[in-house]
N, C-alpha and C positions, 0 to 999 in steps of 0.2 A: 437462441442467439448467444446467450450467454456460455453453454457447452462448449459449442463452435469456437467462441474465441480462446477456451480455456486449453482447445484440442491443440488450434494452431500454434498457441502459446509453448505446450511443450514441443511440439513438431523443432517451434524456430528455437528454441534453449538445445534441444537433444542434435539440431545442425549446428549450434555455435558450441559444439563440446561440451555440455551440460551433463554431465552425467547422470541416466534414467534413476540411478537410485539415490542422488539430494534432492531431486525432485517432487515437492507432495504440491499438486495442485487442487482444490476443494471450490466446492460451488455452493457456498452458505454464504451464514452472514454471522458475522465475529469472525474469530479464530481461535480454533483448537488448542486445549491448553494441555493437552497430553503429549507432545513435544518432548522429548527426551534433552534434545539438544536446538542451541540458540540460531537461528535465523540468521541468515548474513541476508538476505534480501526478502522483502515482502512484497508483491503489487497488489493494486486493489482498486477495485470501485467502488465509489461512496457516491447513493443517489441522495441528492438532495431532500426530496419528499419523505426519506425516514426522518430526516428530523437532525438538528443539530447537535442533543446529546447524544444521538445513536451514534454518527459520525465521532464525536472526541472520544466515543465508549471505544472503539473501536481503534481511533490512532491511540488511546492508550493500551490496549492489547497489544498492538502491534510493539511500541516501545518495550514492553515487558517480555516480548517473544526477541526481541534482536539482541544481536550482542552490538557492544560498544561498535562504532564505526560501518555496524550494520546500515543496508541502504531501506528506506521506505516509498515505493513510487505510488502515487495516487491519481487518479483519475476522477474528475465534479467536473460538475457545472463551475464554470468564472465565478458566480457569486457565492458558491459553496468553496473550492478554493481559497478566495480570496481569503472569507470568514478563519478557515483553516490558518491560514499564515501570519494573520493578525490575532490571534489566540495564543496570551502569555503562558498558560501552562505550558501548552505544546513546544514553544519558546525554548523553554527550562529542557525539554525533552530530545529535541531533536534542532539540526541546521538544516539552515535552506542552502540544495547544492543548485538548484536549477528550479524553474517556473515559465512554463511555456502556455500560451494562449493560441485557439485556432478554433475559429468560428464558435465560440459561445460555449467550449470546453477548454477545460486545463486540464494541466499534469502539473505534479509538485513533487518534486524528488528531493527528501531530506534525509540526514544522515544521523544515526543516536547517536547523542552525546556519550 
């Protein structure tokens, strides 16, 4: 399931002019620190069930891979979320541009400071 979405993902980036080659899409967990150059957008899904340090291990990866003004979208459960936004490091790290609820999942799209 998780392929699948990563497929359609580039499908609908490479229809809305994405260029195939800023494109790296990956099916782990973290992210890759061999990155040459800074992120302007990350998405991701964060399951609750890893745990709540895995989750901040990983929006702090994220931080470190984006450049300034870069976008972070995320994808939890409401109550993994919520924990996310109310979390002063991350705080320090990144703004909230948007926060959307719909049936027992979020999305939290912040921008690095």
């Amino acid at each position: 399931r998780d392929l699948l979405s990563l497929r359609y993902t580039q499908h609908n980036l490479e229809l809305n002019r994405c260029t195939p080659a800023h494109l790296t899409l990956r099916h782990q967990m973290g992210l890759a620190a061999d990155e040459a150059l800074p992120a302007e957008l990350i998405i991701g899904l964060l399951r609750e069930e890893e745990g709540q340090a895995a989750m901040l291990h990983l929006m702090t990866q994220a931080a470190a891979r984006l450049q300034p003004g870069g976008n972070l979208v995320v994808v939890a459960s409401s109550t993994a979320i919520t924990r996310l936004a109310d979390d002063s490091a991350l705080s320090k790290q990144f703004r909230t541009l948007k926060r959307r609820r719909e049936k027992g999942q979020s999305l939290l799209r912040l921008e690095r400071r």
